[in-house]
BAVEX-886841 format. One record per residue: residue number from 1; x, y negated, z of N, C-alpha, C, O in turn. Coordinates in Angstrom, 3 decimals, decimal comma. Layout:
<pts>
{pt NUM {X Y Z} {X Y Z} {X Y Z} {X Y Z}};
...
</pts>
This chain:
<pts>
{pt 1 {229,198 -175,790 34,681} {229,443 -176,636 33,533} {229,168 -175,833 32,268} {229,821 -174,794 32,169}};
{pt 2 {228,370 -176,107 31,340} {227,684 -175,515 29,738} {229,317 -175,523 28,837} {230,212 -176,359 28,969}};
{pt 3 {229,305 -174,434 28,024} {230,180 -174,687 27,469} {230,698 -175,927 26,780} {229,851 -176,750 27,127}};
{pt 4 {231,295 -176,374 26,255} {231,287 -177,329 25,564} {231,427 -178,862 26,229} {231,900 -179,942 25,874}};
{pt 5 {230,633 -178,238 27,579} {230,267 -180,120 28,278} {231,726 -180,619 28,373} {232,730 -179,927 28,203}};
{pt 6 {231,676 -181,972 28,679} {233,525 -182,463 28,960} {232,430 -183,936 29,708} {231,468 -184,570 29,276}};
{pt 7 {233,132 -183,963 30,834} {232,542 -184,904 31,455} {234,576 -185,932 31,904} {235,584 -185,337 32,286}};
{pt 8 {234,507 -186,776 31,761} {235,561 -187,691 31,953} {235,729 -188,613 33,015} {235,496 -189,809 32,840}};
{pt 9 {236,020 -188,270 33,837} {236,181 -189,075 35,786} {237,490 -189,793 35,830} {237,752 -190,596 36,725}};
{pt 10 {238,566 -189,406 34,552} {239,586 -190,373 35,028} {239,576 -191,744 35,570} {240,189 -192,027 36,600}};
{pt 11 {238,839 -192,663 34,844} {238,555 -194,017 35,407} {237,666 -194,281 36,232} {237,310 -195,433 36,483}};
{pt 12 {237,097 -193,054 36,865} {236,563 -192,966 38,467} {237,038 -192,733 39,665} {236,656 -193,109 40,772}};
{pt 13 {238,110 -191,923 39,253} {238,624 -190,618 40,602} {239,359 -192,081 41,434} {239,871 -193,056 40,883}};
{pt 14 {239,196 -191,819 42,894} {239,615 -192,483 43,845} {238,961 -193,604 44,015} {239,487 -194,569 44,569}};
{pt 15 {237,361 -193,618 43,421} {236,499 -194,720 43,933} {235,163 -193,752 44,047} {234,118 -194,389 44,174}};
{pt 16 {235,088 -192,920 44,033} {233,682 -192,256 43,989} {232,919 -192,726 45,813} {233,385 -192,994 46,921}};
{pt 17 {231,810 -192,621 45,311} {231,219 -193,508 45,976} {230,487 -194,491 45,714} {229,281 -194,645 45,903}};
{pt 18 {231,548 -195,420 45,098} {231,294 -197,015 44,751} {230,618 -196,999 43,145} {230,727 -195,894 42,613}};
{pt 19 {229,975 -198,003 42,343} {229,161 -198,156 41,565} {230,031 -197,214 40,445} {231,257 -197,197 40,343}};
{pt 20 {229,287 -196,618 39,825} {229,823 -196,015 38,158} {229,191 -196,252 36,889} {228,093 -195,748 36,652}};
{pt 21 {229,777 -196,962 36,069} {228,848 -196,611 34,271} {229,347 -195,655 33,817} {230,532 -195,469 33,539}};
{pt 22 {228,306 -194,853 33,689} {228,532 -193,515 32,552} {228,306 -194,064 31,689} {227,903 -195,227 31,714}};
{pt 23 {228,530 -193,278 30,492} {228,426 -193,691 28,952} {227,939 -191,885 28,652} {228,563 -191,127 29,395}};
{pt 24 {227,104 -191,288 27,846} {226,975 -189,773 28,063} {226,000 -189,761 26,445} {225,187 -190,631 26,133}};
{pt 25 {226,306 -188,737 25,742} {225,951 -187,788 24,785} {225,064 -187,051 25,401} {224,076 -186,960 24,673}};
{pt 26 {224,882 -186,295 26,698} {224,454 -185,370 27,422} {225,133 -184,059 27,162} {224,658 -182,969 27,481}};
{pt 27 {226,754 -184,326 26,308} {227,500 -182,503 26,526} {228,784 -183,879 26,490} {229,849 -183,293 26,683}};
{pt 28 {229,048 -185,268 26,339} {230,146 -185,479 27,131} {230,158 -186,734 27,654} {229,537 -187,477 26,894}};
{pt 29 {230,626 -187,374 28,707} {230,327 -188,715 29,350} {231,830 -189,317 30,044} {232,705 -188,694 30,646}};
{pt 30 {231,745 -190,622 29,733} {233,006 -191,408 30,185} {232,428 -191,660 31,345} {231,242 -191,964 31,210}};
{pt 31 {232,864 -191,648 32,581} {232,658 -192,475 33,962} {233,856 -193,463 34,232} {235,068 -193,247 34,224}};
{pt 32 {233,338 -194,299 34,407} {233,783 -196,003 34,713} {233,465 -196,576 36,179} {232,348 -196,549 36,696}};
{pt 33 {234,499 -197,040 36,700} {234,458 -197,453 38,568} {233,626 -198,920 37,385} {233,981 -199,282 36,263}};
{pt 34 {232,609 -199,365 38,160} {232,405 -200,621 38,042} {233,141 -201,697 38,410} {232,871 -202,750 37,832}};
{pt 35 {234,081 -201,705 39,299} {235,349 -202,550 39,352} {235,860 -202,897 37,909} {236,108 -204,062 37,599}};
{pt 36 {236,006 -201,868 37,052} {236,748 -202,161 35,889} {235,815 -202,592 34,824} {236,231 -203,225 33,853}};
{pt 37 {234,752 -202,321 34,947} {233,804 -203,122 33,659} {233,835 -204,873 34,357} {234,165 -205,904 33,769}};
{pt 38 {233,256 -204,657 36,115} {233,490 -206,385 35,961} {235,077 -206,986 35,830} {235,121 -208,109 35,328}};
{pt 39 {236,262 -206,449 36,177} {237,327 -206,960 35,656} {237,427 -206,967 33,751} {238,195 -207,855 33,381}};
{pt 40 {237,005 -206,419 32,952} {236,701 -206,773 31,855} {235,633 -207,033 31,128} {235,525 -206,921 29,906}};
{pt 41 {234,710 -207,441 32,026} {233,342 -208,373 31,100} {232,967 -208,948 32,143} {231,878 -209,518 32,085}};
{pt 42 {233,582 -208,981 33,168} {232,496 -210,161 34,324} {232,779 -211,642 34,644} {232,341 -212,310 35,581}};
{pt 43 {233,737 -212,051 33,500} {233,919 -213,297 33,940} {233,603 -214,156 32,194} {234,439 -214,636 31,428}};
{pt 44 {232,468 -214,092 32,084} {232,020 -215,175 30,285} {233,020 -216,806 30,322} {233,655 -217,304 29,393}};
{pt 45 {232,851 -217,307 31,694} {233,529 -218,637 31,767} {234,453 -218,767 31,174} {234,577 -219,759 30,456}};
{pt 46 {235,642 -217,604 31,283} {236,889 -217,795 31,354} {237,135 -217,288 29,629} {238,317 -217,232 29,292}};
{pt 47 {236,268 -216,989 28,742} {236,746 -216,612 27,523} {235,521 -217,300 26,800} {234,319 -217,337 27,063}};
{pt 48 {236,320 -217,847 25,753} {235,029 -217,973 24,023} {234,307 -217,189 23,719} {233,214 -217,488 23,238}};
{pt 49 {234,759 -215,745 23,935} {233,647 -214,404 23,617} {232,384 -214,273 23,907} {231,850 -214,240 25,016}};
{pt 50 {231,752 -214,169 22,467} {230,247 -214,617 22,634} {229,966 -213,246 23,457} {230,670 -212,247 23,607}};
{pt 51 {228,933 -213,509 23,837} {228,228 -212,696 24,956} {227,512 -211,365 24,072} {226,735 -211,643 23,159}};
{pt 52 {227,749 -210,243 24,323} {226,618 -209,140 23,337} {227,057 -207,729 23,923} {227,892 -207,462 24,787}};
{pt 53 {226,597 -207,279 23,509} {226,172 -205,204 23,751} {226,727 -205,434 25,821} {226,170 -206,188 26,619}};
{pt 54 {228,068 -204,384 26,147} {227,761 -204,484 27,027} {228,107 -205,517 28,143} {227,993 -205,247 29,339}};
{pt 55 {228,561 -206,785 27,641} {229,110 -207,952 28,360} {227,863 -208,586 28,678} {227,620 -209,121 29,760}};
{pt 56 {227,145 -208,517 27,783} {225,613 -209,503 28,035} {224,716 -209,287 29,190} {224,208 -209,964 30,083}};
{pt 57 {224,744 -207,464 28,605} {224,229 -206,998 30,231} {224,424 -206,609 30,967} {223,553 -205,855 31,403}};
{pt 58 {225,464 -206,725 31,615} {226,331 -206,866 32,587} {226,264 -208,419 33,216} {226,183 -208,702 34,411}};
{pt 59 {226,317 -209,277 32,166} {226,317 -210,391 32,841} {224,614 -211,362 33,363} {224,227 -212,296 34,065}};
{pt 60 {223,996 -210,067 32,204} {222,591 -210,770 32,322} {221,692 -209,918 33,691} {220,623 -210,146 34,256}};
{pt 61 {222,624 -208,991 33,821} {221,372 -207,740 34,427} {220,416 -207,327 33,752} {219,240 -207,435 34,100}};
{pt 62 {220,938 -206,636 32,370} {220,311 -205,869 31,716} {220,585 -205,017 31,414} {221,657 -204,493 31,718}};
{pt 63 {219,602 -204,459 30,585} {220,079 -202,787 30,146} {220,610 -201,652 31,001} {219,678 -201,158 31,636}};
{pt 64 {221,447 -201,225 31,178} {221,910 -200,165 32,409} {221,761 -201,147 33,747} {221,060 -200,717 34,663}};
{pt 65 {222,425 -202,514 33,900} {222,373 -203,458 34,479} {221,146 -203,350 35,400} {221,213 -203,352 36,629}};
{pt 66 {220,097 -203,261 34,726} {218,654 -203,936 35,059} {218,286 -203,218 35,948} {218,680 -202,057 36,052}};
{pt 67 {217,331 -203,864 36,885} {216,728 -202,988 38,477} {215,745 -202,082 37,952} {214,654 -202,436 37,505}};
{pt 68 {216,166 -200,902 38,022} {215,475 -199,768 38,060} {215,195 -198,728 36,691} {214,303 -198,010 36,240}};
{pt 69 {216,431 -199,116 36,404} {216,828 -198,472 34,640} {217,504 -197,222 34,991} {218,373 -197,314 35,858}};
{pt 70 {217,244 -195,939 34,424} {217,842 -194,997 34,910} {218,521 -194,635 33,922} {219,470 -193,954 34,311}};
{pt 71 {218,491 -194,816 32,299} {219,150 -194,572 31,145} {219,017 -195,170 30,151} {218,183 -194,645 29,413}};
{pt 72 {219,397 -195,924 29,824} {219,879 -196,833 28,331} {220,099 -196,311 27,239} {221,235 -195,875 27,055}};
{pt 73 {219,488 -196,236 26,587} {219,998 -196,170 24,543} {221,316 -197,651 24,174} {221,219 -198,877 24,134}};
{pt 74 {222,155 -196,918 24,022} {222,744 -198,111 23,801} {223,047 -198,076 22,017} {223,009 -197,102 21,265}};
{pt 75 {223,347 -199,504 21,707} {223,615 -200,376 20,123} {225,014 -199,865 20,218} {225,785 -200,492 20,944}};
{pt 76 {225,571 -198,500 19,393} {226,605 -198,668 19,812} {227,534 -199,418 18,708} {228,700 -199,030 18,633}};
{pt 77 {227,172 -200,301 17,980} {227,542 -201,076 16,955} {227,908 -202,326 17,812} {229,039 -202,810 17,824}};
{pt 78 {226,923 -202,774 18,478} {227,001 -203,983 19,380} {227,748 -203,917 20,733} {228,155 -204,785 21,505}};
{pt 79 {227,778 -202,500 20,736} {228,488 -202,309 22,177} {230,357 -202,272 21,926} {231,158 -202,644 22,784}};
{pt 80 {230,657 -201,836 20,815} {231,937 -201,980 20,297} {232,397 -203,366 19,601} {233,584 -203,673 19,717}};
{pt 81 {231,601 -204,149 18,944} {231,765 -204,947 18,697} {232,498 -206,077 19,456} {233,412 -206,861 19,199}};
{pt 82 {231,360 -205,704 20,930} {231,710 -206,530 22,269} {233,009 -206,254 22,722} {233,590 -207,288 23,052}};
{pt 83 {233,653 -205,264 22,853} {234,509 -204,573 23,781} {235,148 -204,643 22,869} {236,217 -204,374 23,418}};
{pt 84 {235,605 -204,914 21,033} {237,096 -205,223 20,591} {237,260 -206,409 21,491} {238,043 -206,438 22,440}};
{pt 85 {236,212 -207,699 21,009} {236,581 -208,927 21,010} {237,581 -209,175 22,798} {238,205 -210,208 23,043}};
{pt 86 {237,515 -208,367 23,462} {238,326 -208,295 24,893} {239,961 -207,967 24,452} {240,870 -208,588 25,004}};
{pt 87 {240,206 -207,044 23,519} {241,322 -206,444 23,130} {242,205 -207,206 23,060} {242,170 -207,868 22,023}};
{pt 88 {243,615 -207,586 24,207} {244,973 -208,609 24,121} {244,420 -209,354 25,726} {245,259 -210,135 26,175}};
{pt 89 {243,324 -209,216 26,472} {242,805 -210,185 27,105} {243,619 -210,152 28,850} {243,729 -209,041 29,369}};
{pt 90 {243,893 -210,814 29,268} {244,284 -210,190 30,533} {244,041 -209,694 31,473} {243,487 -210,661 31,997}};
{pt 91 {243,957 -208,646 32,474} {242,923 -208,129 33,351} {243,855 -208,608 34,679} {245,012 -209,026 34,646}};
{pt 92 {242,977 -208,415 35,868} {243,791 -208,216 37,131} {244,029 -207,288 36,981} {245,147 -207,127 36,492}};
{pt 93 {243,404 -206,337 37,201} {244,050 -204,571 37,045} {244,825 -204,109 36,028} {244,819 -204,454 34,847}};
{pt 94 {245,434 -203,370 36,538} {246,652 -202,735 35,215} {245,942 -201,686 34,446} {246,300 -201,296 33,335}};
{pt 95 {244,847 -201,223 35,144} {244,298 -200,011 34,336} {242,964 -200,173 33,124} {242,342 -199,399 32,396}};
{pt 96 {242,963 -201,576 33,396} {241,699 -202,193 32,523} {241,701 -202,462 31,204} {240,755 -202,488 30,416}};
{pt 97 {243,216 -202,724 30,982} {243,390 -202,583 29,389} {242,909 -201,119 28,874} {242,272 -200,916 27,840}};
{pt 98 {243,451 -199,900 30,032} {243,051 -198,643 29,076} {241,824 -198,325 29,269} {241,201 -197,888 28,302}};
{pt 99 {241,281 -198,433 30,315} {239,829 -198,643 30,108} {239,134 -198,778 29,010} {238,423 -198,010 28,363}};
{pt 100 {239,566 -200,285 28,854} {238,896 -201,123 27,840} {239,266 -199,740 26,235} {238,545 -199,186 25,405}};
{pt 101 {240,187 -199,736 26,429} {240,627 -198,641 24,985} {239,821 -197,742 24,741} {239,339 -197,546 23,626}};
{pt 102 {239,470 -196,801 26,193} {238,777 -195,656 26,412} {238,084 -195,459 26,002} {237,760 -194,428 25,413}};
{pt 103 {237,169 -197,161 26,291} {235,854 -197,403 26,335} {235,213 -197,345 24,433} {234,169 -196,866 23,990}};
{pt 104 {236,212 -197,955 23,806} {236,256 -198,032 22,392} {236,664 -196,784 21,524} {236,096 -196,296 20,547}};
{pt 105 {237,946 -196,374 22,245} {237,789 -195,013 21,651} {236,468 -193,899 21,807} {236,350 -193,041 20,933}};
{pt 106 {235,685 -193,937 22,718} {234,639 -192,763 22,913} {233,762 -192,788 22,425} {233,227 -191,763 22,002}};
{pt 107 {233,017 -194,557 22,219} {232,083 -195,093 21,949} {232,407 -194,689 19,844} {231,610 -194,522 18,921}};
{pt 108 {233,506 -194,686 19,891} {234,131 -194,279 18,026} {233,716 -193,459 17,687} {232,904 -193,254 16,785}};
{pt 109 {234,483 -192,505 18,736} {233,820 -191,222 18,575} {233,073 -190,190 18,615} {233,087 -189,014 18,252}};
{pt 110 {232,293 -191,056 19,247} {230,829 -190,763 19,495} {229,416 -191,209 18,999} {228,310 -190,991 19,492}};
{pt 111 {229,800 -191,938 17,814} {228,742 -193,308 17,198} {227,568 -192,121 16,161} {226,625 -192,538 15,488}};
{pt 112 {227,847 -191,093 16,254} {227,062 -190,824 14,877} {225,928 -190,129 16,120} {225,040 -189,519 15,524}};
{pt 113 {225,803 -190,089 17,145} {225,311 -189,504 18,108} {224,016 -190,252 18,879} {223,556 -191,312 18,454}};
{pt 114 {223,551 -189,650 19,922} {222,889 -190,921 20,340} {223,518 -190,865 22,167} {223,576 -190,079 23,113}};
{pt 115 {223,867 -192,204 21,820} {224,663 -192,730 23,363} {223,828 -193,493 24,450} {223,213 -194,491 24,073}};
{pt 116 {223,757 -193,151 25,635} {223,156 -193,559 26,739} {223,840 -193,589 27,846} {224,338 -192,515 28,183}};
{pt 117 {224,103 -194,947 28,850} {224,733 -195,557 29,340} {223,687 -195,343 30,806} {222,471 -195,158 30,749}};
{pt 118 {224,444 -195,418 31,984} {223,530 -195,644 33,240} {224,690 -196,245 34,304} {225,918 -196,325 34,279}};
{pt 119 {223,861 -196,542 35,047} {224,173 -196,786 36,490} {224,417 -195,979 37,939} {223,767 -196,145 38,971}};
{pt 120 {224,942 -195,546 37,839} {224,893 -194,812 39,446} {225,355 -195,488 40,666} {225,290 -194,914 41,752}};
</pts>
């Protein structure tokens, strides 16, 4: 590990294996069980929330989403935008609200940067 790197598995550990969104700077990256992005953006039916950054593609199969995308530039204007409008929403999982927080806090603090999102 490079000095400096900080790689973040909390909202992975005990699913590895199964699908992951990174979110990565390339010196630090959130990992996400895909369980918890579709418990908080995989259901459009059930909310008014217009569709955008990463709910859209997720729901569209785009962007990280899309068959055979290995790294995404992501909007991270549009990608936060998306992920307040969830904030109060109810999840099945108990851990999806902080997720969802995580997801907003990193993307904050990480905006002046350039952010790229994938699939594993």
């Amino acid at each position: 590990m490079a000095i400096g790197k900080h790689d973040n598995y909390k909202f992975y550990e005990g699913y590895e294996g199964e699908e992951e969104l990174v979110f990565s700077t390339g010196e630090d990256s959130l990992h996400i069980w895909d369980g918890y992005i579709e418990d908080i953006f995989g259901d459009p039916s059930s909310t008014p929330i217009k569709q955008d950054g990463l709910s859209k593609d997720y729901n569209e199969f785009s962007g990280p989403y899309a068959d055979g995308c290995v790294m995404h530039p992501v909007d991270v204007e549009s990608y936060l935008k998306d992920a307040r409008q969830y904030e109060g929403k109810t999840f099945d999982y108990n851990e999806s609200k902080d997720v969802l927080r995580a997801i907003i806090k990193w993307l904050e603090q990480h905006k002046a940067e350039q952010i790229t999102v994938r699939l594993n």
